[in-house]
C-alpha positions in Angstrom: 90.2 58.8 116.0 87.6 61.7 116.7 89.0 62.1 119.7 92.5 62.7 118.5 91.4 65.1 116.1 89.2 67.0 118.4 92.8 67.3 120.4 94.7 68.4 118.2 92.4 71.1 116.6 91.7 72.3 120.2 95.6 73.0 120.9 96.1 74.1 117.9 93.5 76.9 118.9 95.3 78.1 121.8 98.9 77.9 119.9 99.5 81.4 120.3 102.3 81.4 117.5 100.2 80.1 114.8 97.3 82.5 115.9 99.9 85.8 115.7 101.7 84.8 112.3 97.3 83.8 111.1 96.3 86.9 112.5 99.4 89.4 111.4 98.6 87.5 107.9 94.8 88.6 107.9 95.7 91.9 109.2 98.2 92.8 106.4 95.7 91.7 103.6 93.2 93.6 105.0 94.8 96.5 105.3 95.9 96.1 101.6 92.9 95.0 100.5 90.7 98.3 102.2 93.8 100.6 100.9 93.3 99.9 97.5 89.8 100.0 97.8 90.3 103.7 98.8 92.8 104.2 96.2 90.4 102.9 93.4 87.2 103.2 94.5 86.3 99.7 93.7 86.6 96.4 96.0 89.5 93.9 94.4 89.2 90.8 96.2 92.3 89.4 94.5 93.7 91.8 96.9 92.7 89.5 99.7 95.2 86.6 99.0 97.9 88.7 96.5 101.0 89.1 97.1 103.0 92.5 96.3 101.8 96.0 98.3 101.7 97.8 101.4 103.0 96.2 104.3 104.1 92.7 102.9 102.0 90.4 104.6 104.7 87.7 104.0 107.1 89.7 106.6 104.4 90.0 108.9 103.4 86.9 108.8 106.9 85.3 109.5 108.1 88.4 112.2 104.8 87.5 114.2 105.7 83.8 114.3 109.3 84.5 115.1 108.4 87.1 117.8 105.4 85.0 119.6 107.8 82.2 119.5 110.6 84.3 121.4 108.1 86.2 123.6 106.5 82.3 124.1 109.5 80.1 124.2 112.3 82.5 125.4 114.7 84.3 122.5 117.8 82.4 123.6 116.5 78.8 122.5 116.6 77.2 119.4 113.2 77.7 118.4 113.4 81.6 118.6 117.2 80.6 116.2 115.1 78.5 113.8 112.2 81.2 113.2 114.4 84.2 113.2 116.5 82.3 110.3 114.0 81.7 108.2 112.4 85.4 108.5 115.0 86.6 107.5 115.4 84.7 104.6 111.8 85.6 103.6 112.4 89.2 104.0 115.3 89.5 101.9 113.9 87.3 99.0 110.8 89.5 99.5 113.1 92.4 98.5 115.1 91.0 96.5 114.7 88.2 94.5 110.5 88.9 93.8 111.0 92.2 93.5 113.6 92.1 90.6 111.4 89.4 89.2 108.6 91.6 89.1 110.6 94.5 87.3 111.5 91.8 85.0 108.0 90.7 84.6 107.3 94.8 84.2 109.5 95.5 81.1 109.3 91.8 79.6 104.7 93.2 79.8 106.0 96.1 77.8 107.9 94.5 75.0 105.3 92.2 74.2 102.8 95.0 74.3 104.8 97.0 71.8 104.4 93.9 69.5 102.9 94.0 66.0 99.7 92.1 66.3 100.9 89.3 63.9 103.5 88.2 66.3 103.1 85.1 68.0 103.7 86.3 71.3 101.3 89.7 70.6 98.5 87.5 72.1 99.7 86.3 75.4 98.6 86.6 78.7 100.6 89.5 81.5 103.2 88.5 83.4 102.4 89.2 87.0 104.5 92.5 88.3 103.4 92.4 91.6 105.5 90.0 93.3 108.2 91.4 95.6 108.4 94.1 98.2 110.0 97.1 98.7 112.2 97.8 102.0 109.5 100.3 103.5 106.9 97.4 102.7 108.8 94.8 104.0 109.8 96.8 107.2 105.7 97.9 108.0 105.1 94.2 107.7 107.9 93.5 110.4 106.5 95.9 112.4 103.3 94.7 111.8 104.1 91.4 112.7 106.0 92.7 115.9 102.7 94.5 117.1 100.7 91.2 116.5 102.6 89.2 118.3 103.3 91.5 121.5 99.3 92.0 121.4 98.9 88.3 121.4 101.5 87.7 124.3 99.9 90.4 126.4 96.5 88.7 125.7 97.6 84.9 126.6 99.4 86.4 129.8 96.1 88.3 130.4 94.2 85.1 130.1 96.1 82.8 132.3 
């Protein structure tokens, strides 16, 4: 059984499609997490794993693992098809869906705050407004992504 595991953990080292989308992931909360250190002048670590911000790390993360899959498996299979799909899927809902939700959340924040304090609802916790993307974000985390991935191919071509 160890030896199975050791197997699979060791190829899924060198599986240069995971790697890119980890990496482009890391990358993207990094950057967002540094940026609004900058901003702010204080460290946020939530901004490690949060979603919302500049570039969505979501649309890097699923354009690096669609583009090291092409540049990996060839962009006419079905692989390259599948990933493409579904980034594209993520992108829009990043800009669409979330961020409508998290106007909704924005306004639904305000009405409660302008509560009296007796009201039952005065008292209840924020709605989280950071939650979709806008199309600038979204497209910086394509490119993003894109970068990663081309990086990563020119490294495992490099390398073997």
């Amino acid at each position: 059984m160890n030896e199975v595991a050791a197997t699979t953990s060791s190829s899924m080292m060198r599986n240069y499609p995971l790697i890119s989308a980890l990496v482009a992931f890391a990358i993207a909360q990094a950057i967002k997490f540094f940026t609004a250190w900058y901003k702010e002048k204080k460290w946020d670590p939530k901004q490690l794993v949060g979603s919302g911000g500049m570039p969505s790390s979501h649309s890097a993360t699923v354009t690096a693992l669609a583009a090291a899959i092409g540049f990996h498996e060839g962009f006419g299979g079905p692989l390259f098809a599948t990933a493409l799909v579904l980034a594209s899927i993520v992108m829009y809902d990043a800009t669409g869906v979330r961020l409508q939700a998290g106007r909704q959340a924005e306004l639904l924040n305000q009405i409660v705050y302008e509560l009296p304090a007796e009201h039952p609802l005065a008292e209840s916790r924020p709605l989280r407004e950071l939650l979709g993307h806008t199309p600038p974000q979204v497209i910086a985390g394509g490119i993003l992504g894109l970068i990663t991935a081309a990086i990563g191919y020119l490294i495992t071509m490099a390398s073997s």
